[in-house]
C-alpha positions in Angstrom: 114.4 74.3 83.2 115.3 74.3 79.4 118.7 75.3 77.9 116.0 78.3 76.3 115.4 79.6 79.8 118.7 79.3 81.3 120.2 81.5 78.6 117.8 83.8 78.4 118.0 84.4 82.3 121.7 84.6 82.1 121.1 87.3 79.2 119.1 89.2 81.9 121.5 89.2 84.6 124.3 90.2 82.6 121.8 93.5 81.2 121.0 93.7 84.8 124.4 93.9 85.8 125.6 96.2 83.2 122.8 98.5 83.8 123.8 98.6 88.0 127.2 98.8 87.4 127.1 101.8 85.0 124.4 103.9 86.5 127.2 103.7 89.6 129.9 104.7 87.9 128.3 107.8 86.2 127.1 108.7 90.0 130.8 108.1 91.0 131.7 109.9 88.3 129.5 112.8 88.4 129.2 113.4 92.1 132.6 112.1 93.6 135.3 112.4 90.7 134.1 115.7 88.6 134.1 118.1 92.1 137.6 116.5 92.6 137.2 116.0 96.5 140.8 115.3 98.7 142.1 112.2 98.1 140.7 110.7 101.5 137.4 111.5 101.1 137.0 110.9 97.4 138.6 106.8 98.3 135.4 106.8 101.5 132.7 107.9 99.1 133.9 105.6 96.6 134.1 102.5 99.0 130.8 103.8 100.1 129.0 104.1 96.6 130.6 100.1 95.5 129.2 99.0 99.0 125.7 99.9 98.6 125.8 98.9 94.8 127.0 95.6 96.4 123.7 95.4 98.3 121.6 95.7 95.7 122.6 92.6 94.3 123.0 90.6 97.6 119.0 91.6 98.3 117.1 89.1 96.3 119.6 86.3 97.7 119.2 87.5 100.9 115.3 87.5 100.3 115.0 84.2 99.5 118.2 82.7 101.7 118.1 84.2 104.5 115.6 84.0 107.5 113.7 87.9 107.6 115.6 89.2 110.4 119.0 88.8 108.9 117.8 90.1 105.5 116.3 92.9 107.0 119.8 94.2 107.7 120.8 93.3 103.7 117.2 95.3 103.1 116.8 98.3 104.2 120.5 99.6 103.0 119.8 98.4 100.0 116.6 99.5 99.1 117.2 102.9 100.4 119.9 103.3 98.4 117.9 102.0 95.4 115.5 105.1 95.8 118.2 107.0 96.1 120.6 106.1 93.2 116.7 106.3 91.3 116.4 109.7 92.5 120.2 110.9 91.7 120.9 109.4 88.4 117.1 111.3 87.4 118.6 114.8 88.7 122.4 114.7 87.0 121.1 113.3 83.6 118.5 116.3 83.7 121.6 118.4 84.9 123.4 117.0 82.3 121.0 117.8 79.5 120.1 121.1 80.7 123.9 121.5 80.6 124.6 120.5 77.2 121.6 122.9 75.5 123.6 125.6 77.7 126.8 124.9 76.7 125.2 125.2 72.6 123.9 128.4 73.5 126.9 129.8 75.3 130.3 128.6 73.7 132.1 129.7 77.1 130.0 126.9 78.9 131.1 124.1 76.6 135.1 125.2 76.0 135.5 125.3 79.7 133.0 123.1 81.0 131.9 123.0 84.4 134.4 124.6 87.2 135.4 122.1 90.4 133.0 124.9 92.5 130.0 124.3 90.1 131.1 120.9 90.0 130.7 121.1 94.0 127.7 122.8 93.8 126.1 120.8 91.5 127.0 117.4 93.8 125.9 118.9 96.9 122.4 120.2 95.0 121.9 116.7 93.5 122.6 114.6 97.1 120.0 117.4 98.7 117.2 117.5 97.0 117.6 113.2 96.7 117.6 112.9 100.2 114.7 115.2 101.0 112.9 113.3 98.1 114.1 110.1 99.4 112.4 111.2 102.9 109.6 112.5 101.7 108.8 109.2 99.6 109.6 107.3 103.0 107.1 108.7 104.9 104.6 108.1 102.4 105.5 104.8 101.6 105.3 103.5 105.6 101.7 105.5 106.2 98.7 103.3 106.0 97.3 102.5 102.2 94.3 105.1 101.1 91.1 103.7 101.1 89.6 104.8 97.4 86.3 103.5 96.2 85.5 103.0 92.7 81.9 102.5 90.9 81.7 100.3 87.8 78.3 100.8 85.5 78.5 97.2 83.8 76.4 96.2 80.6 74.7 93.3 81.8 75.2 93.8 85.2 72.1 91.7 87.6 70.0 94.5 89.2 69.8 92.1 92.0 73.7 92.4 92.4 73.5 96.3 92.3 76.6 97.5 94.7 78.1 94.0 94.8 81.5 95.1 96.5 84.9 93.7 95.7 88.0 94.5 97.8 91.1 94.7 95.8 94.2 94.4 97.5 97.7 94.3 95.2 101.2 94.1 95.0 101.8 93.6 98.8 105.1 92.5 98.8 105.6 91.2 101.8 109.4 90.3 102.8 112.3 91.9 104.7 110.7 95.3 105.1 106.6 94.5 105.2 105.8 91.7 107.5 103.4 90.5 109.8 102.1 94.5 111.3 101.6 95.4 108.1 99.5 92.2 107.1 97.9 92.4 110.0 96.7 96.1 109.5 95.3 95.2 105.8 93.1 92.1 107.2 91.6 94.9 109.8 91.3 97.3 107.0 89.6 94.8 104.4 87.2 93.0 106.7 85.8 96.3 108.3 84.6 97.0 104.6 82.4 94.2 105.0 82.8 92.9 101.0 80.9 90.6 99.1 84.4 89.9 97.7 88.2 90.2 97.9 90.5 90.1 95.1 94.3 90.2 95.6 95.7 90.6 92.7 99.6 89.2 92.6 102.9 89.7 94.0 101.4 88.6 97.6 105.8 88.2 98.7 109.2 88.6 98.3 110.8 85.4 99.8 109.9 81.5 100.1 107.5 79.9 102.1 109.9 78.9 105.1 110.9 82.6 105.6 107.4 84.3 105.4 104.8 82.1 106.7 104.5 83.2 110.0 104.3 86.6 108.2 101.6 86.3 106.1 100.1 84.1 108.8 97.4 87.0 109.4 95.6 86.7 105.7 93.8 83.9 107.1 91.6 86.0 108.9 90.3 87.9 105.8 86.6 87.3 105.1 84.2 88.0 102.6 81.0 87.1 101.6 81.7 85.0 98.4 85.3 84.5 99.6 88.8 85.8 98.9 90.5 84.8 95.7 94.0 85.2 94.6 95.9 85.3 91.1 99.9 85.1 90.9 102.0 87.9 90.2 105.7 88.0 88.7 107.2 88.2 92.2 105.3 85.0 93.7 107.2 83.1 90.9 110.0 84.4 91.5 109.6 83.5 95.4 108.5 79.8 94.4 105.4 79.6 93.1 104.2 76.1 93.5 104.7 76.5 97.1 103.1 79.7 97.4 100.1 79.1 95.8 99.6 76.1 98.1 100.3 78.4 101.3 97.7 80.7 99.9 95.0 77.8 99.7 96.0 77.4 103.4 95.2 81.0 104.2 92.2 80.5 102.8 91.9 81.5 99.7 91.2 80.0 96.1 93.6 80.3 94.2 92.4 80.9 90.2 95.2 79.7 88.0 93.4 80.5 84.4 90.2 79.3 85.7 86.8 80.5 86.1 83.8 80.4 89.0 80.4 81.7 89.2 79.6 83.9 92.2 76.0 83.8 92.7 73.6 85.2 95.0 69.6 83.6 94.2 68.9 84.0 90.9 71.7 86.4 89.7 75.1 85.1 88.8 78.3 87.2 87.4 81.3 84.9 86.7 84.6 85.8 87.7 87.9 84.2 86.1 91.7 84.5 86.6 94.9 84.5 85.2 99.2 83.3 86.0 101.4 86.1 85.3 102.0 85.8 81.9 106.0 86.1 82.7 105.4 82.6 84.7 106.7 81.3 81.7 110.1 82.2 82.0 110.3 80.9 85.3 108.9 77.6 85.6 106.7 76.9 82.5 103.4 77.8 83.4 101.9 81.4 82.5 98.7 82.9 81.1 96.5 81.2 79.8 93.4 83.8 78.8 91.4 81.2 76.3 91.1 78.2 78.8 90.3 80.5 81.7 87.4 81.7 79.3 86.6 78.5 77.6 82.7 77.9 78.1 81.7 80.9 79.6 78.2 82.0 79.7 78.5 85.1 77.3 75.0 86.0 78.9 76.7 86.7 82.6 79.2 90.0 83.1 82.4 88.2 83.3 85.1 90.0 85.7 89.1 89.0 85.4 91.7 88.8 87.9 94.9 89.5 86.1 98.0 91.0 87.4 99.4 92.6 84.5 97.3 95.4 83.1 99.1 94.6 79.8 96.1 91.6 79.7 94.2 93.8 79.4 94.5 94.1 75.2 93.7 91.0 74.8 90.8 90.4 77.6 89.1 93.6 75.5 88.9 91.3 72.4 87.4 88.6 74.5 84.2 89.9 76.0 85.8 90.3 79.3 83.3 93.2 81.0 85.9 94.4 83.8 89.6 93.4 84.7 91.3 94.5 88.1 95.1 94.6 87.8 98.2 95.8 89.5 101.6 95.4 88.8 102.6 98.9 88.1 103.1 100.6 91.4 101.4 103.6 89.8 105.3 104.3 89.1 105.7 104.2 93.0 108.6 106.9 92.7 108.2 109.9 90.3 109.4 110.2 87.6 109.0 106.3 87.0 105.7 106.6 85.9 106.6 108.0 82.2 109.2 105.0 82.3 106.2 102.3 83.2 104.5 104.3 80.1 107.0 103.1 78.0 106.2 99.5 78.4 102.2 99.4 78.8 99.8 102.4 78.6 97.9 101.2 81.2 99.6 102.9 84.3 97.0 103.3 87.1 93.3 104.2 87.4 90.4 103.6 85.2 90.4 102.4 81.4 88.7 101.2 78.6 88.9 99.3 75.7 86.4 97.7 73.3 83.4 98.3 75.7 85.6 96.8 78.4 86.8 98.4 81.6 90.0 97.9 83.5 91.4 99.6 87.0 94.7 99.7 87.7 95.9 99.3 91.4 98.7 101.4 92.6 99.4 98.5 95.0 99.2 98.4 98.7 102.8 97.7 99.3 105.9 98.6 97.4 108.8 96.9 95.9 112.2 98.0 96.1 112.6 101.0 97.4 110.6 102.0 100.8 109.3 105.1 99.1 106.7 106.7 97.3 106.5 109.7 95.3 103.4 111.1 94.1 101.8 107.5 94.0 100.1 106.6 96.8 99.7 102.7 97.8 95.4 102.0 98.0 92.8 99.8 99.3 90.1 99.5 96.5 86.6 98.9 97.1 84.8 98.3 93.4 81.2 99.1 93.6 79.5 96.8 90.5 76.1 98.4 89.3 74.4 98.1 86.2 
């Protein structure tokens, strides 16, 4: 790893950290400290808030350290309490703001600014309507994935391959929370489709090799007709990539790291190509590489692209790339993320083009983080190709 990369992941953590540690003291501060509870129970809350913050930053050690049933203990508090603090901070910076145009409009409001009762009233409002949230998203988050099916009209597209089907499965994440059930349940779910094709499209884990195999044990029994295929997504590097992307050859499935294969059926062909994660590159080196995956296509053949950031997507439409599944995004996973996601690509979930090219965005069929999801529900994708 090069002196670049070191200091650019210590630059990280250190934003990381500074991020964590003041989004906790502005909840301590505007749940615990402004109500001014007794002196006992404000020093329990605040043990209680620097605990949980604690986890948060013990989870990705624990994910990669620890075997999965002792991080499942670091987990679950932790990533509850992620959704939560989410969820919280959202609702007392809106409070906030809303409090601050009301205060401009009514001078009384701002010279005396909020009582210890509205204080109280405004803590026990906030922790509420999070927690009900926080359930809500939970329930949704551990029900099985939707089934949604998608058509593509391709230019190009082989009449003999009308309604050539490709299962996409994304962002999986499994780890401390999602294991072998849920692995299990998603190889029953894609083979019963009965798919020319299956596409998972990154972040496969959260953890190394020596934790999760006997998790992920079940992909092995996926099948489809022209095979299953797998790109790499930020997390896989971030779980060890070299060693993952061998343990997914042993599941089964080819692995396309910026490479390209025909899938043919008699006469009619389609080629289908994949990417690395382009953030590979801060990790160990390796990353996208669009051009050589491309290099000596047939520009005659519809050419589909397994990539797991949608933000490929901007250059793949410049490139004669017909259609390109992606993930990453969660669909926002907990509302309102999504208009934060928006801020970094436009390409959020669903269907969109570009240049006469097409893209779908997976909401994922796992979640990361938090156990919860809000208004963005996880899927199993069937694409229909048709000319």
């Amino acid at each position: 790893m090069t002196a670049r990369r070191v200091a650019l992941g210590l630059v990280v953590l250190v934003l990381a950290l500074s991020i964590l540690v003041s989004g906790h003291y502005y909840l301590a501060r505007r749940l615990v400290l402004d109500p001014q509870w007794s002196a006992p129970l404000r020093t329990l809350l605040l043990l209680g808030i620097a605990l949980l913050g604690s986890s948060i930053v013990l989870l990705p050690i624990s994910e990669r350290r620890l075997g999965r049933p002792l991080s499942r203990w670091v987990a679950w508090p932790a990533s509850l309490w992620m959704g939560f603090l989410f969820l919280s901070l959202t609702l007392l910076a809106f409070s906030d703001g809303l409090l601050l145009l009301l205060g401009a409009a009514v001078p009384e409001i701002g010279d005396k600014g909020l009582l210890v009762g509205g204080a109280r009233v405004r803590a026990f409002a906030v922790v509420g309507i999070s927690v009900i949230a926080c359930l809500f998203g939970l329930r949704n988050a551990l029900q099985p994935p939707r089934g949604r099916r998608v058509e593509h009209r391709l230019r190009g597209w082989p009449r003999e391959l009308d309604g050539f089907r490709i299962v996409q499965i994304s962002d999986i994440h499994i780890g401390p929370i999602l294991g072998r059930d849920f692995a299990e349940h998603l190889v029953a779910r894609c083979n019963a489709l009965d798919p020319d094709l299956i596409a998972v499209t990154g972040d496969l884990v959260d953890g190394g090799v020596t934790q999760l195999a006997d998790e992920v044990a079940p992909f092995m029994a996926l099948r489809a007709r022209h095979g299953v295929f797998f790109v790499t997504g930020n997390h896989d590097y971030f779980s060890g990539v070299e060693e993952w992307v061998n343990a997914a050859r042993g599941l089964g499935m080819r692995v396309l790291r910026n490479e390209r294969v025909t899938i043919q059926r008699g006469s009619a062909a389609f080629e289908l190509a994949g990417v690395d994660d382009h953030r590979g590159g801060f990790v160990d080196g390796s990353r996208e590489d669009l051009p050589r995956a491309l290099e000596g296509r047939d520009p005659g053949r519809v050419l589909v692209l397994l990539a797991h950031d949608p933000a490929t997507f901007k250059r793949a439409s410049e490139m004669g790339v017909d259609l390109q599944l992606s993930g990453h995004t969660h669909g926002g996973q907990i509302w309102p993320f999504i208009y934060l996601v928006r801020l970094v690509t436009p390409f959020v979930a669903g269907r969109y083009r570009r240049n006469g090219a097409q893209l779908y965005v997976s909401r994922g069929t796992g979640f990361w983080g938090p156990p919860m999801r809000l208004f963005a529900p996880a899927e199993i994708t069937e694409h229909v190709l048709c000319s």
